[in-house]
C-alpha positions as CSV (number, residue, x, y, z in Angstrom):
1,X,-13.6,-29.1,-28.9
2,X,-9.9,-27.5,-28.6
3,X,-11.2,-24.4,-30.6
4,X,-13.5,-24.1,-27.9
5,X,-11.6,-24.4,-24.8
6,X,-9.3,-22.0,-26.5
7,X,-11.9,-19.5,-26.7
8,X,-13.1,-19.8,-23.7
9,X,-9.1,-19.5,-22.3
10,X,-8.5,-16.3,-24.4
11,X,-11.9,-14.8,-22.9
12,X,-10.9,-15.6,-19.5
13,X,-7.6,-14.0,-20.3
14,X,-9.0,-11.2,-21.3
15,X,-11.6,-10.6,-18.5
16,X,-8.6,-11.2,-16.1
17,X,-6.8,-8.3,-17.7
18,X,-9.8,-5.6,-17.7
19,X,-10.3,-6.8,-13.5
20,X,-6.6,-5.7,-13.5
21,X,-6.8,-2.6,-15.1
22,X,-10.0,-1.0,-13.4
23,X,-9.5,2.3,-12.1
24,X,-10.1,3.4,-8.7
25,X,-12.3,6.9,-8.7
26,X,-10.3,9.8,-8.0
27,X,-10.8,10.3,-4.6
28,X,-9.7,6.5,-3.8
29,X,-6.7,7.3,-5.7
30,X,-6.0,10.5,-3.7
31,X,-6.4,8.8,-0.7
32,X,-3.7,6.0,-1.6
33,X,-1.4,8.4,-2.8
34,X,-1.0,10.4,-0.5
35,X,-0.4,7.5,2.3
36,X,3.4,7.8,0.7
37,X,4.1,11.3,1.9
38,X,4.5,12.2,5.6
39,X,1.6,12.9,7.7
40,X,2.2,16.6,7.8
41,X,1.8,16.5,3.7
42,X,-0.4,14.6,2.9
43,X,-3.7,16.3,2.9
44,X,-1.9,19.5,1.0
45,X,0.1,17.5,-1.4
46,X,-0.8,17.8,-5.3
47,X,-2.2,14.6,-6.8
48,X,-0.9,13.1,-10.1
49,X,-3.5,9.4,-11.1
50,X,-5.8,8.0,-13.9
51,X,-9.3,9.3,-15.8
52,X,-11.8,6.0,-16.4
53,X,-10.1,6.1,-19.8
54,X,-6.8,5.4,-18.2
55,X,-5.3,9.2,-19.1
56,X,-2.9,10.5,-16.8
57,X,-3.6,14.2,-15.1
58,X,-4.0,16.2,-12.1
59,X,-6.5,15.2,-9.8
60,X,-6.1,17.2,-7.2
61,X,-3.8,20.4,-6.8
62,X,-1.7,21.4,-3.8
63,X,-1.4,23.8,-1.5
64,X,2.3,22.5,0.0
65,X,5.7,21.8,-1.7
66,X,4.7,17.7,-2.4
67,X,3.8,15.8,-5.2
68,X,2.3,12.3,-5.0
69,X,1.8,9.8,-7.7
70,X,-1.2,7.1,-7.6
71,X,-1.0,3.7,-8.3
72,X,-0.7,2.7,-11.9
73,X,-3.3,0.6,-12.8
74,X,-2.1,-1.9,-15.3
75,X,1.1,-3.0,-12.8
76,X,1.1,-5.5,-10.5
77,X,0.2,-4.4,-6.8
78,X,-0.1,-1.1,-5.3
79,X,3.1,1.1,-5.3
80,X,2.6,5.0,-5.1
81,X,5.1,8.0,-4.2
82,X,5.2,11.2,-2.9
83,X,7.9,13.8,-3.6
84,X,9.3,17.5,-2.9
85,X,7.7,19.5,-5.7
86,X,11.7,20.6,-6.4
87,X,12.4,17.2,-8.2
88,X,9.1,17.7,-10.3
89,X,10.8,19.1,-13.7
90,X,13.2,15.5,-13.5
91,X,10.1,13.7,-12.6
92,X,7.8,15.4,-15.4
93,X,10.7,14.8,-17.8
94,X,11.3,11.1,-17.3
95,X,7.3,10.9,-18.0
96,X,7.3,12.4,-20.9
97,X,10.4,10.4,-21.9
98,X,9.1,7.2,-20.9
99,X,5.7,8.4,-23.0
100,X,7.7,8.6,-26.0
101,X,8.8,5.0,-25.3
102,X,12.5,5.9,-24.6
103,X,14.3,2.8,-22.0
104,X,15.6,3.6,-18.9
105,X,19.4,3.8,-20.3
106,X,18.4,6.1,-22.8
107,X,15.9,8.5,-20.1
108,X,18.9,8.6,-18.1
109,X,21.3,9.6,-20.4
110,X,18.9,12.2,-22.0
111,X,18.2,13.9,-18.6
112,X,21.9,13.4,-17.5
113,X,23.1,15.4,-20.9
114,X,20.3,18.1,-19.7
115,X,20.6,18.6,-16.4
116,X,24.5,19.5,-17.1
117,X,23.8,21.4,-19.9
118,X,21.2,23.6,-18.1
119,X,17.8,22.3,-19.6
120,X,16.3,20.6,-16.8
121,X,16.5,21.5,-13.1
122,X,17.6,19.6,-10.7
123,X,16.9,20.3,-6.7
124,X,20.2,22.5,-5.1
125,X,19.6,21.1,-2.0
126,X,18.6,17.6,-1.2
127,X,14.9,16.4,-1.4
128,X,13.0,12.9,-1.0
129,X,11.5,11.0,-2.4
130,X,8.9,8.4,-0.1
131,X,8.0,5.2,-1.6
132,X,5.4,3.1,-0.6
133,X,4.3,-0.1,-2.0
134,X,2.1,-2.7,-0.9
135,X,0.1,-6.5,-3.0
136,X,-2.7,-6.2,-4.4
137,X,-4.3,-8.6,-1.9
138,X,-3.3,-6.0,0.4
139,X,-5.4,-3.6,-0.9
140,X,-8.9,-1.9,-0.7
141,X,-9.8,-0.3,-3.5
142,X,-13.0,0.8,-2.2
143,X,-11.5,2.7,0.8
144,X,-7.7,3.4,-0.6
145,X,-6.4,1.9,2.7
146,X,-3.1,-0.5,2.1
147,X,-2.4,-3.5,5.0
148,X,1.1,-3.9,5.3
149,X,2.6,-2.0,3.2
150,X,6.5,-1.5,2.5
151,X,7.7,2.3,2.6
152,X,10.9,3.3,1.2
153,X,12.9,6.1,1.2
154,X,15.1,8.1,-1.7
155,X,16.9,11.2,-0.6
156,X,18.2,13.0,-4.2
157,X,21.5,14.5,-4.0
158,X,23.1,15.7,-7.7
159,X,26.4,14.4,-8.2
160,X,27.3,13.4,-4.9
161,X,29.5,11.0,-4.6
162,X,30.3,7.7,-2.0
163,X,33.7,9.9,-0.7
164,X,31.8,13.0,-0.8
165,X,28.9,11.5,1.7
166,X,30.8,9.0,3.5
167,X,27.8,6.6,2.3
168,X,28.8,3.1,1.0
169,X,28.0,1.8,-2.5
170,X,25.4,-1.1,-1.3
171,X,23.9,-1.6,2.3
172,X,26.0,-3.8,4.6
173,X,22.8,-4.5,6.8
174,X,19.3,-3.9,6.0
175,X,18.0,-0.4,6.3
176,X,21.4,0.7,5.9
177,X,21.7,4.0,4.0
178,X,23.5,3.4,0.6
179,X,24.4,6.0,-2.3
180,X,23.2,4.6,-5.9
181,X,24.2,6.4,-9.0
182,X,26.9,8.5,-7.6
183,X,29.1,11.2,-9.6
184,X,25.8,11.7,-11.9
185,X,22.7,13.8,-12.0
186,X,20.5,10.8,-10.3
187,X,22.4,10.5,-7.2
188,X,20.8,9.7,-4.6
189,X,20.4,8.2,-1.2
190,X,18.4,4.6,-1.1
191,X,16.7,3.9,2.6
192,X,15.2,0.7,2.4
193,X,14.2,-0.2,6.0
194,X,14.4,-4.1,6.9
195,X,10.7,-5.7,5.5
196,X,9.3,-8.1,8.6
């Protein structure tokens, strides 16, 4: 009887984990994507998501300086992002790192030893990064529309520091503008507006 229940647990485990992992089509993904990037972007914006067979690729190309990411599948809820297509070459890098199943200590010292040696780009002006996540209850994967969902902002500014942008280390109040990673390649502005 216990060998039983235990297969019956581990195939309810297992159908559990392929509902979680079922892959919007393309357009869906587009759709939900793109609700990261500003209204003025997001119909041009290039589209980054997932094939039925869960491979990563271009599902739509732009025809404006953005860049949005879909959802990834096998994590829990919906978070997407859309950026200026100037941070792409640190963006494309950390994927390929992450791909090669480098940490997020060792990605960030690899493109920090890059980006000051002169391998890998990073914007000469500042440029954002828009953030929006949202639960999976929250979410209609049949029209790509997200209820409630929590948009933040990252503003990416290379080696500035808290004394160079007058910005403090952590928020004093929510929605605050902070500077995290300061003095380093990754710099950048946090905007996390207070949730309701």
């Amino acid at each position: 009887m216990k060998q039983i229940f235990f297969v019956i647990t581990l195939f309810c485990i297992a159908l559990q984990a392929n509902a979680q992992t079922v892959i919007p089509a393309a357009d869906i993904q587009i759709k939900t994507a793109s609700l990261a990037a500003p209204m003025d972007k997001q119909a041009g914006a290039k589209v980054y998501g997932y094939t039925s067979d869960g491979t990563f690729k271009t599902l739509r190309n732009g025809t404006n300086d953005f860049v949005c990411i879909a959802d990834d599948p096998k994590k829990e809820g919906i978070n997407v992002s859309c950026y200026h297509a100037d941070l792409e070459p640190f963006m494309e890098r950390g994927r390929v790192l992450t791909k090669e199943g480098k940490n997020q200590k060792e990605i960030f010292d690899i493109r920090e030893k890059e980006v000051k040696g002169g391998q890998l780009a990073m914007p000469k002006q500042p440029s954002t990064l828009f953030s929006l996540s949202g639960s999976a209850e929250n979410y209609d994967s049949k029209t790509g529309d997200v209820k409630d969902g929590y948009l933040r902002y990252v503003v990416y500014i290379p080696f500035a520091t808290a004394e160079t942008t007058g910005l403090p280390l952590k928020p004093d109040v929510p929605g605050m503008p902070w500077i995290m990673d300061p003095g380093t390649h990754r710099a950048h502005i946090m905007i996390n507006p207070a949730k309701k």
